[in-house]
Each structure stands twice: as C-alpha cells, then as structure tokens.
C-alpha positions in Angstrom: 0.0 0.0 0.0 2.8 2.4 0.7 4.5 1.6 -2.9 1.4 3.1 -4.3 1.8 7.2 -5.6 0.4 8.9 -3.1 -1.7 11.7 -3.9 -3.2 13.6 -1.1 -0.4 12.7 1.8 0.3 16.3 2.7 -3.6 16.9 2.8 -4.4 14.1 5.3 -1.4 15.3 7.4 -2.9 18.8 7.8 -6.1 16.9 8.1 -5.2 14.9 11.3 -3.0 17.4 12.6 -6.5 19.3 12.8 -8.3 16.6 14.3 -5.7 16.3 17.2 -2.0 14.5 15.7 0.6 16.7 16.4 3.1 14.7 15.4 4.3 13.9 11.7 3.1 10.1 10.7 4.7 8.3 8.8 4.2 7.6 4.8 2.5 4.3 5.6 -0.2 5.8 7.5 -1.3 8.6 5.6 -0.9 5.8 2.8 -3.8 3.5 4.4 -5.8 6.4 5.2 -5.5 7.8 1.7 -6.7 4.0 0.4 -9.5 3.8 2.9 -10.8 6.9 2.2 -10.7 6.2 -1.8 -12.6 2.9 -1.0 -15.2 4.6 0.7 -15.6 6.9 -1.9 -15.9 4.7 -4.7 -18.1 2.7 -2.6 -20.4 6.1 -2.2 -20.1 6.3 -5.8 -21.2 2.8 -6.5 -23.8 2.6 -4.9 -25.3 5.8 -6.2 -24.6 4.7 -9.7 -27.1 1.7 -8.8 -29.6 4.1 -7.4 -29.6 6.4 -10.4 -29.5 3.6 -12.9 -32.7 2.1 -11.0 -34.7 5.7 -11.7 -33.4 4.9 -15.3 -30.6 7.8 -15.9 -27.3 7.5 -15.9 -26.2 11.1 -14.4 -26.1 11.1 -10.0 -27.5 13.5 -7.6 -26.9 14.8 -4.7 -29.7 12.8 -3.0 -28.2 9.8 -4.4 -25.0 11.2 -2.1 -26.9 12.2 1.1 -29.0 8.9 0.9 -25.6 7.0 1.4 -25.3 8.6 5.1 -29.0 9.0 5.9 -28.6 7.0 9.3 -26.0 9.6 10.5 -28.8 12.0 11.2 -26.2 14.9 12.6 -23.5 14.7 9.4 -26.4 14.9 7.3 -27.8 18.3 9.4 -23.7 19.3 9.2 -24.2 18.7 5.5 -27.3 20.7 4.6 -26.1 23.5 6.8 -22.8 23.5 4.3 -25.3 23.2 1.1 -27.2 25.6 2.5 -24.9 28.3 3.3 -23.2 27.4 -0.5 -26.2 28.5 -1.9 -26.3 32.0 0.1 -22.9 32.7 -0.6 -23.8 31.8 -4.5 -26.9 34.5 -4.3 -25.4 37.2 -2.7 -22.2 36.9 -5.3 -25.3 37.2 -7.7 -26.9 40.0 -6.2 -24.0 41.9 -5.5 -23.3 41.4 -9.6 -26.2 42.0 -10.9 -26.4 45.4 -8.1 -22.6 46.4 -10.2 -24.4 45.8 -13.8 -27.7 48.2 -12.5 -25.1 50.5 -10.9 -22.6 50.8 -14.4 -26.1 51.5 -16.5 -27.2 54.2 -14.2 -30.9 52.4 -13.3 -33.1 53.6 -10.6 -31.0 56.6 -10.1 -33.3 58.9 -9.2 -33.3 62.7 -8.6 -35.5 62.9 -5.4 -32.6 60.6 -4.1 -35.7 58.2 -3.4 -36.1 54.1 -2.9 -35.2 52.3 -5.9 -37.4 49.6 -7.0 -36.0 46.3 -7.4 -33.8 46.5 -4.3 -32.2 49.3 -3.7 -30.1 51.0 -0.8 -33.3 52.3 1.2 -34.9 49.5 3.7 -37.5 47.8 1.1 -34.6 47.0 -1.1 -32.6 45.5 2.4 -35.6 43.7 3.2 -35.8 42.3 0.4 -32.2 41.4 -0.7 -32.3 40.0 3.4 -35.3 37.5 1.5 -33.4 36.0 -1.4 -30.5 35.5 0.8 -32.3 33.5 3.3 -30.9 29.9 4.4 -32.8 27.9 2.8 -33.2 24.5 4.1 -32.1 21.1 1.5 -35.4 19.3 1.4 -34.9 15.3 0.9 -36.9 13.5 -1.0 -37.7 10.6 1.9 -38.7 12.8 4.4 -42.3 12.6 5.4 -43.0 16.4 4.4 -42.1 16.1 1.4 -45.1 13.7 0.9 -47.9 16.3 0.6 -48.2 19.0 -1.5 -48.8 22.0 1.0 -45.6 22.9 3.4 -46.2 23.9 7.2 -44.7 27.3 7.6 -41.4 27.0 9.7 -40.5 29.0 12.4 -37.0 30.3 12.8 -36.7 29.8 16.8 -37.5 25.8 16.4 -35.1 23.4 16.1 -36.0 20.0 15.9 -33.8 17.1 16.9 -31.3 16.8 14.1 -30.0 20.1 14.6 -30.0 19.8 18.2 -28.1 16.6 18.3 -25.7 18.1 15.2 -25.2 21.4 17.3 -24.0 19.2 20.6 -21.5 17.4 18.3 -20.1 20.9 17.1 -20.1 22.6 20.5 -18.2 18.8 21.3 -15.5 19.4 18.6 -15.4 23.2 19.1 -14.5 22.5 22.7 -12.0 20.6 21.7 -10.4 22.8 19.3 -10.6 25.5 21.8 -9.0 23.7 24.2 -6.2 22.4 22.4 -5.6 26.2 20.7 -5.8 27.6 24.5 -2.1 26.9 24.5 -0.7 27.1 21.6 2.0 30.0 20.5 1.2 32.6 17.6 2.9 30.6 15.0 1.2 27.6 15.7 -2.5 28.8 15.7 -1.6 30.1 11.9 -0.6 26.9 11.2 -3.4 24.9 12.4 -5.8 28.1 11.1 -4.1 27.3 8.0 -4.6 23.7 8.0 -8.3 23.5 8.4 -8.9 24.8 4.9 -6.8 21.0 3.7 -9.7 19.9 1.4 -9.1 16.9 -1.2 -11.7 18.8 -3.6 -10.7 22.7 -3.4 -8.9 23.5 -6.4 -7.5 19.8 -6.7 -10.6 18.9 -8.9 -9.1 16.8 -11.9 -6.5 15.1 -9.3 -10.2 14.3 -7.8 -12.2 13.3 -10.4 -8.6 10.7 -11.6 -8.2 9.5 -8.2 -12.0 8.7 -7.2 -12.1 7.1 -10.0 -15.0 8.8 -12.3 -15.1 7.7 -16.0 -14.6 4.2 -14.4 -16.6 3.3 -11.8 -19.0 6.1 -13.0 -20.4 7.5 -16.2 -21.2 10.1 -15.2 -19.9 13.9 -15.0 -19.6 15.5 -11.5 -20.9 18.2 -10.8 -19.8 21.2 -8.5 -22.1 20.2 -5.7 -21.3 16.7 -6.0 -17.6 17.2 -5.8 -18.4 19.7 -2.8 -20.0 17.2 -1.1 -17.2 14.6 -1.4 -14.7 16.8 0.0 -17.1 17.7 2.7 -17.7 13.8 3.5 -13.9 12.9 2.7 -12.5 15.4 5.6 -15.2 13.9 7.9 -13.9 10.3 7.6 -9.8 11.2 8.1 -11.3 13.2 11.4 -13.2 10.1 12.1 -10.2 7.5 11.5 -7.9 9.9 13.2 -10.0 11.0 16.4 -11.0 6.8 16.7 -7.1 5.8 16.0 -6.0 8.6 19.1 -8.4 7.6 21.5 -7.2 3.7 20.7 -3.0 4.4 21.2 -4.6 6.8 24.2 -5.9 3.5 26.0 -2.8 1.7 24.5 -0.4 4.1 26.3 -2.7 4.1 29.9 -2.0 0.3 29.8 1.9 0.4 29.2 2.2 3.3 31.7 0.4 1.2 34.3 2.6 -1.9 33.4 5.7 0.0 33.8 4.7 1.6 37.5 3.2 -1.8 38.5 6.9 -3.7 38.9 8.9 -5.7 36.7 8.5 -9.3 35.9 10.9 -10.4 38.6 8.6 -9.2 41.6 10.3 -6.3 42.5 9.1 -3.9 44.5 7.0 -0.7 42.6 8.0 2.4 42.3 6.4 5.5 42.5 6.2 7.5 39.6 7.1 11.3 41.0 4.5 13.8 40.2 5.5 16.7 37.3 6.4 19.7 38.4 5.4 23.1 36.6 9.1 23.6 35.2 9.9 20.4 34.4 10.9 19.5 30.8 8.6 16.9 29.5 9.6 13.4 30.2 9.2 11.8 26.5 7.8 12.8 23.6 4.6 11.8 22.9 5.0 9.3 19.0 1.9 10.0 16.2 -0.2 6.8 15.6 0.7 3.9 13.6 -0.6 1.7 10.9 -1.8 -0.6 13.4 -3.9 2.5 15.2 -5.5 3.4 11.9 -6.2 -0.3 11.1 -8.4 -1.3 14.4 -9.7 2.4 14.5 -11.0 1.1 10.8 -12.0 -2.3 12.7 -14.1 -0.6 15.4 -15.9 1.7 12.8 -16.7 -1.0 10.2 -18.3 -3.5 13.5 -22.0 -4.0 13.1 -24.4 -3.3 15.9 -25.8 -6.2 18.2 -29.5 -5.7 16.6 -28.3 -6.7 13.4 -26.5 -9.8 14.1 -28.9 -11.2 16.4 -31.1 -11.7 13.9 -28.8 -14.2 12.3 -28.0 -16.5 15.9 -29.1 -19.9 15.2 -29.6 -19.9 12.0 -27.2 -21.2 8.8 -27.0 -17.9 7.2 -23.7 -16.7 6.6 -22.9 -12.7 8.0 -21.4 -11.3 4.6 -21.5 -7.8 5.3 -20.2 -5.0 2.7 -18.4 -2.1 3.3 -19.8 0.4 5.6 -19.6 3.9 4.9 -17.8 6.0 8.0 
C-alpha cells in the first residue's frame, strides 16, 4: 500500500494534525488512510450509480450522495447547513453582480434621491435582498413532508432534533479545538488556522475526479455540488479515523504506563512515579499513531451493531457484510 503514488499525503497530514495528531506520521499511515478513504468513496459512488441507474438515468445527484449517510442523522444536518450556506454565498455573489451591472447603467437613479425599485439602498430593497439570501433548508426526498403537497410554515426559533443533536457534536468538537488552541503559540494557531482549509476537492478537482475514479466506476460527469460534497464527507472520515485511531493508542499508552509503574516481571518492588512539576521539561515525547492504530480504528468503525447480528443467531446464514460507509 505504501509503494502506491500517493496523492493527497500532505492533505491528510494537515487533516489529522487538525483533528488532534501533532506529530508527523509516517508515509505508511497517511498511505492507508488515503486507500481507505478512496474505497469509501468509490463505494459512495457505487452505490449511487445503482440508485440512479434504477430511476433509469445515468447522471447522480446529490440525494443519491446524502441517501448514502441517511442514518447519520447529525452529518447529514452538518451537511445541509454547508449546502445551504453554498447557496447563500452563490446569491449574494449574484446579487452583488447583478447590483454592479444596475449601478454601471445608471438604473433607478433617481433625482429625489428616493427608494429604488427592485432593491435598492433604502430599507424595502434590504428587506428584500435580506429574502433571497435567506438559508434555505435542503429538502430530501424521503422525508415525510415532502409527501404532501402544501408545506407547514417554519419558524426560525424551532429546532427539531437533528439540529440539536448536530449542534452538541459541534459545540463537542469546538470544545476541543478551543482547548487544544488555548495553549498554543502565535505561530502555531496560523498553522493549524491554515490547515483546516486541507480539502481533497478545493482546487485539486481533476487530481479528484482521476483518483475517485469517475469515468470508471462512473459514467457520469460530477458536478460542483457533487464534488463539494465529497470533500465535505472525505474530511469527515480522516477526522473520524484519526480522532478513533487517538483515542485507541490513548488507552494503548494508559495500559503500558500502568505496566511500567506496577513492577517488573521479577517481583520487584514498585515504584512511585514522581508527580511533574510546573518547570519540568517533558519526560518523553509523545510518537503519532501507527498503521496498526488506523487499522483497528477502521475495525471498530466497520463493526456492526448487536440488533443486526442477532437476527442471524441460530440460523445457517452466513454474515457477509459490505463495506460500511464511515
């Protein structure tokens, strides 16, 4: 796996650097990250080319993509809120355009200095500008509202679970963050500000479209959302794989630590490890995770609930299971 090009190794090291790796891992890690990640996508891509061709077309949406992860109900609400916001940055570029062309033709300007129709400076024209550039919300097409015609009207201070439970998540991961930032030095909060923009997709889009493999395992052409999406869903599953394979070497490095203070294998007598004090220099460096962190991290995420193997006990059936998306 490591003898293989590697494409995107300086992206997953910024990637799990921002998830919580200081340290720099080695080629063979980033190397099985960068192959499970691919498998995951062509996997996603699969599997929506078998959806697509079942509505009889041959070009993939980006329900086919968000129907992949429906059971994660808060990366789907993390998801819509990036679509959503896509699509307000997209209309106020347009506005702001089309407010440029009206402005270079001299329309609506007006002697009295009055309130230009269409939108202008006085607060109709904010009001309405405010309107198109509303968040609007990513309907899917399996959700029970979108089963009926008329819409109920939605009110801007509700929030119904999927938000809530997607908002706990962030605060989760912005408490992190914070915490971890709390004490770094100048230089290194540019670096790890600069790091969080790492993307597989962002300018990178024909190293993309070669490396996930459309044209092969798909017909058809990407679009921008579609390839927005993927590096939306691709940065999730390296934090994923990298927050899993820390918490794993974590545990791994409690157990040798409580080894090492519990004696040797002669039966000596144990010795007590002195507490650090504020000015000491730190004992040992801590080492990044390994191949073998990133490969039972993969292990734990691919395991199958209880529910769904007990309904195989006692019976013949073999458990052939496919991949599972992370």
């Amino acid at each position: 796996m490591a003898d293989k090009q590697q494409k995107y190794r300086q992206e997953i090291q910024q990637m799990m650097y921002v998830s919580g790796e200081p340290g720099e891992c080695s080629t063979e890690t980033t190397a099985m990250i960068e192959e499970i990640v691919r498998q995951q996508v062509i996997e996603m891509l699969r599997n929506c080319t078998e959806h697509a061709a079942r509505r009889g077309v041959r070009t993939i949406t980006i329900n086919d993509l968000i129907f992949q992860i429906r059971d994660d109900a808060p990366k789907v609400s993390r998801l819509r809120t990036f679509l959503s916001w896509k699509d307000v940055r997209k209309s106020a570029k347009d506005t702001d355009g089309d407010k440029g062309a009206e402005g270079d033709l001299g329309v609506g300007d007006e002697a009295g200095g009055g309130v230009m129709q269409g939108g202008g400076p006085g607060p109709a024209g904010v009001e309405e500008a405010a309107k198109k550039n509303k968040k609007a919300k990513v309907k899917l097409p399996w959700e029970p509202s979108s089963y009926y015609s008329q819409e109920v009207p939605e009110c801007e201070d509700d929030e119904d679970e999927e938000e809530e439970e997607m908002n706990s998540i962030t605060l989760a991961r912005l408490q992190k963050a914070d915490d971890r930032t709390r004490v770094m030095t100048r230089e290194e909060y540019v670096t790890w500000s600069e790091y969080r923009q790492a993307s597989f997709t962002y300018r990178k889009g024909k190293r993309f479209r070669e490396w996930a493999g459309f044209g092969i395992v798909t017909d058809s052409k990407p679009s921008d959302d579609i390839v927005d999406i993927l590096g939306f869903l691709t940065f999730e599953m390296v934090q994923t794989l990298t927050e899993e394979a820390i918490k794993i070497k974590e545990h791994e490095d409690l157990w040798k630590e409580r080894g090492a203070a519990g004696g040797g294998e002669n039966g000596g007598p144990k010795k007590r490890k002195r507490a650090q004090g504020l000015f000491d220099p730190p004992s040992e460096g801590k080492t990044p995770v390994e191949t073998r962190h990133i490969q039972e991290a993969f292990r734990r995420l691919q395991s199958r609930p209880k529910k769904s193997r007990a309904m195989l006990n006692g019976t013949r059936l073999s458990q052939h299971t496919g991949l599972k998306l992370i």
